[in-house]
N, C-alpha and C positions, 0 to 999 in steps of 0.2 A: 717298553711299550707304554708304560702309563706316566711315563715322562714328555712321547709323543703329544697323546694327548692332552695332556696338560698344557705341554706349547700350544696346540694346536685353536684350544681353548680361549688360551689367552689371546692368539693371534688375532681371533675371530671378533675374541670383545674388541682390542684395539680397532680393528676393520670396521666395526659396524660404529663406531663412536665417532672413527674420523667421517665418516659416509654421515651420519647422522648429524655433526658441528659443520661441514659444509652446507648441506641444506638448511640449517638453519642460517648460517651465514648469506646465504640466497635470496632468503623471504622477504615477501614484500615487508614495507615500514608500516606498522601500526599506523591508523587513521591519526589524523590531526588530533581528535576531540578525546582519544582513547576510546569510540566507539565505535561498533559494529558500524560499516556502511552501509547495510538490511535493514529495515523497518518491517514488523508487520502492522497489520489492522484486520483486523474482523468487520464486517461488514453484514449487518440485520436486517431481516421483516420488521417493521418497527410498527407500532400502530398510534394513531394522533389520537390518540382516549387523551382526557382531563388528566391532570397531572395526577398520580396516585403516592398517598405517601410513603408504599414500600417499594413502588420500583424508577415515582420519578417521571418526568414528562416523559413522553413517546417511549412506553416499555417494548420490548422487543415481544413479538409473537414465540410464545411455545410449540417448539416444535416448527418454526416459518422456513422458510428461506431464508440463505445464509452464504458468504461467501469470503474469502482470503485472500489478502492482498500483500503481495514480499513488493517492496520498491526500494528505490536507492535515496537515503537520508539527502543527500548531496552530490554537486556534479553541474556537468553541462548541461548534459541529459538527462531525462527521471526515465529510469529502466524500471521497469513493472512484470508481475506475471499474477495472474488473477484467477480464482479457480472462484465459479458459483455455484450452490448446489440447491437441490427441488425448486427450482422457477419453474415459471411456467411454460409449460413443452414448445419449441418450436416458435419462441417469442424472439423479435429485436432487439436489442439491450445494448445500452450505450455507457462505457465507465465515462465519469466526471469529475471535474473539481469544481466545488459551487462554492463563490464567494455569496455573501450576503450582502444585504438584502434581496430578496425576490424582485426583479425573476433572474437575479443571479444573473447580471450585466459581467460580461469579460472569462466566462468561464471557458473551460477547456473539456476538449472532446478527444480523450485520451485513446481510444481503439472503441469497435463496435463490433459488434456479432448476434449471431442465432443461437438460442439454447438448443440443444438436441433432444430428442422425442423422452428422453429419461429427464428434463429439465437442468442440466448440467450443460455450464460456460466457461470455457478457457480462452483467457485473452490475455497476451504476454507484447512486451516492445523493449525491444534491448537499448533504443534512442529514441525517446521523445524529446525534442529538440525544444530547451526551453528559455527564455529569455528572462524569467523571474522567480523568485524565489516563492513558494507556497506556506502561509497566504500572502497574497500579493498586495502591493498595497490598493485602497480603497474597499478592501473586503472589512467589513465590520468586523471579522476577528483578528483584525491586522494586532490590535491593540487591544490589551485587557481591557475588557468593558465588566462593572458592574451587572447582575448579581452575579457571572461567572465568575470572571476573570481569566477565560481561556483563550488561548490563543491560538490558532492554527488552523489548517486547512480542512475544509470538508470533503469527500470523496464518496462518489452517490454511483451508484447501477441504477438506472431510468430507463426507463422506456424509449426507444429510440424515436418514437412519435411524438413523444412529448419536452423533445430537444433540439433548438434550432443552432445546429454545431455551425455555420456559416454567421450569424447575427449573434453566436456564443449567448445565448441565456435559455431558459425555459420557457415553450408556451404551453403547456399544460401541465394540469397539477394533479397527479394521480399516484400519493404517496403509500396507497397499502400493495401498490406494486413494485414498488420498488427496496433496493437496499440502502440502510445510511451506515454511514460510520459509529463503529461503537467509540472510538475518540476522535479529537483533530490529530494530525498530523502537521510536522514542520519538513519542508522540504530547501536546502538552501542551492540556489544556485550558485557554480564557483564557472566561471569561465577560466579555458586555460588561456 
């Protein structure tokens, strides 16, 4: 009997190891770069106070609105899913990507929607169909520029009134309601 299960045992490990070296034989290939193809970003209530020396131009509001953005690093497409939370109830809101300078000539109007009565936004797109890479060129953060030297894209929650997605820039400037990015982001397009 306890030679049974001793085969039986062994049997089991062999079974589940070859079941487990096929799956992995299966799996997709690692990303090119050896990274994740997910990005997050955080996304702040920010306020345009004088630069402060502990927390730095436009600190984020304590306690503000706030919101999470998972998108895809790279692709034809930039797939997104965006959750906002405490906006303000029952408001328009529009995600973006703002190149620089104001008023943010050539920007993109990535999805829009309403917050719900609790001030909470989901806005997701499996294909935004893109034809450049984020930042694009002519966006001032195309290129390290002194005192940063950062480089990358901005991604804003606006007011949907204060964005003209057809003529792509901004015509109003109403930044304590809105969210900014807590960093740039690099978004590279690959066509297949």
């Amino acid at each position: 009997m306890r030679k049974w299960l001793v085969l039986a045992a062994v049997f089991a490990i062999l079974l589940s190891s070859s079941v487990a070296l096929a799956a992995f034989r299966h799996a997709p290939a690692p990303p090119p770069n050896g990274e994740e193809p997910i990005g997050v970003l955080y996304l702040f209530q920010k306020t345009p106070l004088p630069a402060d020396p502990t927390s730095g131009p436009w600190p984020i509001v304590p306690g503000g609105a706030w919101g999470l953005l998972r998108y895809s690093l790279w692709g034809e497409d930039f797939s997104f899913d965006f959750k906002g939370r405490q906006l303000a109830p029952k408001t328009e809101y529009t995600l973006i990507y703002y190149p620089d300078p104001w008023p943010g000539s050539g920007l993109l109007c990535f999805a829009q929607g309403k917050s719900n009565p609790a001030g909470n936004l989901n806005l997701a797109r499996d294909e935004f169909e893109m034809t450049t890479s984020l930042p694009a060129r002519g966006d001032a953060n195309f290129a390290a520029v002194y005192p940063s030297g950062a480089v990358g894209a901005k991604l804003w929650l606006v007011l949907s009134s204060d964005v003209d997605c057809n003529a792509r820039q901004m015509i109003q400037w109403n930044p304590e309601k809105y969210l900014f990015e807590f960093n740039l982001i690099n978004f590279e397009y690959r066509a297949d």
